[in-house]
Structures are given as C-alpha cells and as structure tokens.
N, C-alpha and C positions, 0 to 999 in steps of 0.2 A: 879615594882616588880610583878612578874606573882607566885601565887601560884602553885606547879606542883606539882601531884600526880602517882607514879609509882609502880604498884605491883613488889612482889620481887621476888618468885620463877619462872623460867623462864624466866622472863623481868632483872632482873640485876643477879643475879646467876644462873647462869648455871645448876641446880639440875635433871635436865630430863636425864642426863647422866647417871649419880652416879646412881638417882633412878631406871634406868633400870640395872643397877650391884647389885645394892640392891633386888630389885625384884627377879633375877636371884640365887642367892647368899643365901637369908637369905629364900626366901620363893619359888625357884622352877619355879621361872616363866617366862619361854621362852616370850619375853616382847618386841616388836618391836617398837621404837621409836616415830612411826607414832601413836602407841594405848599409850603413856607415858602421859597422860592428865588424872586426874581425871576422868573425867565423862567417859571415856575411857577404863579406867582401871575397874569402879565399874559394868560398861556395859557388861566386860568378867567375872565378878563374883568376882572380889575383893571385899571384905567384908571393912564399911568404917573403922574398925579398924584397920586392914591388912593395907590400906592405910596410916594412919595414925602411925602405927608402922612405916613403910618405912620411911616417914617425916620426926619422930622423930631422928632416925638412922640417919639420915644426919645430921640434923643442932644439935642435942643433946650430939654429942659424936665429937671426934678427926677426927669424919671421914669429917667435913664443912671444914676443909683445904683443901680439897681434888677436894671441887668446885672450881670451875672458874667462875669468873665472864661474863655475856653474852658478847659475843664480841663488845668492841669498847663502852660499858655502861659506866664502872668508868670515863675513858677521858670525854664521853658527858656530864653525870650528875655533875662531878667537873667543867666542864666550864659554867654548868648551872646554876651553886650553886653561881656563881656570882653574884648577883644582884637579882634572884630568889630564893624562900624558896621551897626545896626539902619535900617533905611528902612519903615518905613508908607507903605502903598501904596494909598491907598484911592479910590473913585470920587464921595466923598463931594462936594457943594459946597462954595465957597472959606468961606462963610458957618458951615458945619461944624464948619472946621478947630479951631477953638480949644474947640468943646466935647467932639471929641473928644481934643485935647493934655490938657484938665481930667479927663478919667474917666482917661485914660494913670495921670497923677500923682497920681489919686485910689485908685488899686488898687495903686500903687507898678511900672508896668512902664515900662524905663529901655529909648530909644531916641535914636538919633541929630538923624530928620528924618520930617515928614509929609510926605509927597507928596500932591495932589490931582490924579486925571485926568479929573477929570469934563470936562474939553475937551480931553484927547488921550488916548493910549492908555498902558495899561500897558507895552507894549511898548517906549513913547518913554521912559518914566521910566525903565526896569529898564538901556536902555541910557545915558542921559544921564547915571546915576548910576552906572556899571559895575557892576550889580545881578549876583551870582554863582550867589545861590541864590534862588530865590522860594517860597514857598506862600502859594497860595489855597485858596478851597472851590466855585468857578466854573469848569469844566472849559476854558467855552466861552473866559474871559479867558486861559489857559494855553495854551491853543491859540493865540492871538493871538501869543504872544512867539512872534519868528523867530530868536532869537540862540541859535544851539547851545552857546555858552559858558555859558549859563542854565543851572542844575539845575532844572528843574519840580517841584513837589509840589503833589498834589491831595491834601488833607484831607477824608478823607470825614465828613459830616453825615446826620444821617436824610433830607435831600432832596438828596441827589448820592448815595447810597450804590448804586444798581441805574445809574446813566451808565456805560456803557462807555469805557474810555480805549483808542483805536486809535493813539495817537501815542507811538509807544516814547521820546521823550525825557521822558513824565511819567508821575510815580512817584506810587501811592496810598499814600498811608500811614492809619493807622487812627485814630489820635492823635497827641497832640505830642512821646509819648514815643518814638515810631516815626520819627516824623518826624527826632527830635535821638540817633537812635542811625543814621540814613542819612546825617544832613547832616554831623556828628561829624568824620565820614571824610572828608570835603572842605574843610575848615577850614582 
C-alpha cells in the first residue's frame, strides 16, 4: 500500500475554467488561461483577497457543480484507491473542507483523507502522513517538499506549461494518463 498525495484545484477539478468566467464576470477581468495560476494572477495585480473571493465563488456556492473533474482523474484515482490510501492535499481553508468532500462525492472520486495546509506546508502534510507519491500543477509547492522519499509530479496546465523544472526529483507529466502509467511503477 503506497500512500499517494494529490492537490485538488487544477490536478482533479477542473477550477481554472470557471475561475477565468469568474474573474471575467464578477470582477472585469479579461483573464487568459495561460495567466489562470495564482502567482500569475497576483503578478497582474490581483489583490490576494480578490483571489480568494474567486475561490470562494466556486467551491462555496451552487456554482462547484459546474466544475469538471480534470480529465481522466476520477477513473485514475478510483483505480488507485485500490490497495492505496488517496490524501487530498489542498491549501484550501478549514471553512472549505466540506464543500469540497461534497463536489469529491458528487462526481463519485473515492479518497481516504482531506488535508488542509492553508496554515503549514505541503511539505509538513506529505511527511506527517508518509505521502510517497505527490502531484500537483504548482511547481513552486513541489519544490517546497524536501523528502527524497516523495515522487514529485508536476501536471502540466495551460498556465505551468512553459515553467521550467530545474529540480531532477520532479517529473512532468502531460496528463493523468501519464502520470498513472509513471506512478503504476512505484506502487
């Protein structure tokens, strides 16, 4: 049994969508998919509460049906949930957690455990839960784990796809299909 650790916004729900309708929509903001990243968004002068409203607006209201799951994620992580223990790993707030456990059970993707680290690191969680494999779509949070024991995966997105990865312990993968024929091997 392989502990495996997976961010959620981006890496299994689909939210860079919506968020760039949301941006557009609630707050004006011509919002090109390629700049839909955090650090991206704060860089063109989104304000981190502005962001943070947007967040909320998706997974806080009627409008988390409205996501999709990233393609080809539920199939993987339900055929992973096999014999491995799934961890969500997300930076969401504690106020979050249960809206997004409700879209989890509403698209039918079967995990162990939510993690919140909006008040410590990914790094503390992946180790306090002997996390084995990780992916996210945040270069910079992969970079944060110090545990060589970790498998990194970087899932590229239209806004991480031109980041260079200089850290040979993180693997890009292109999708989830790529991702579950790398991680397969490690199981």
């Amino acid at each position: 049994m392989v502990n495996i650790g997976i961010d959620f916004d981006g890496v299994i729900a689909d939210t860079w969508k919506i968020k760039v309708y949301l941006a557009r929509k609630y707050f004006g903001m011509d919002l090109d998919p390629k700049n839909a990243s955090k650090q991206r968004m704060l860089n063109q002068g989104v304000s981190p509460e502005v962001y943070d409203q947007i967040f909320r607006r998706i997974m806080t209201s009627s409008k988390r049906y409205l996501v999709e799951p990233v393609p080809f994620s539920k199939d993987i992580i339900n055929t992973l949930h096999w014999g491995n223990k799934i961890y969500i790993i997300t930076s969401r707030h504690d106020d979050e957690i249960n809206y997004i456990d409700d879209w989890l059970n509403h698209v039918g993707i079967k995990y162990h455990k939510i993690i919140n680290t909006s008040d410590t690191s990914k790094n503390d969680a992946c180790l306090k839960n002997q996390i084995r494999i990780f992916l996210d779509d945040d270069l910079y949070k992969l970079e944060e784990i110090r545990n060589d024991h970790i498998r990194l995966f970087l899932l590229r997105q239209p806004y991480n796809e031109d980041v260079e990865i200089k850290d040979k312990r993180i693997t890009s993968v292109r999708d989830w299909r790529e991702f579950y024929e790398k991680a397969k091997h490690l199981l």
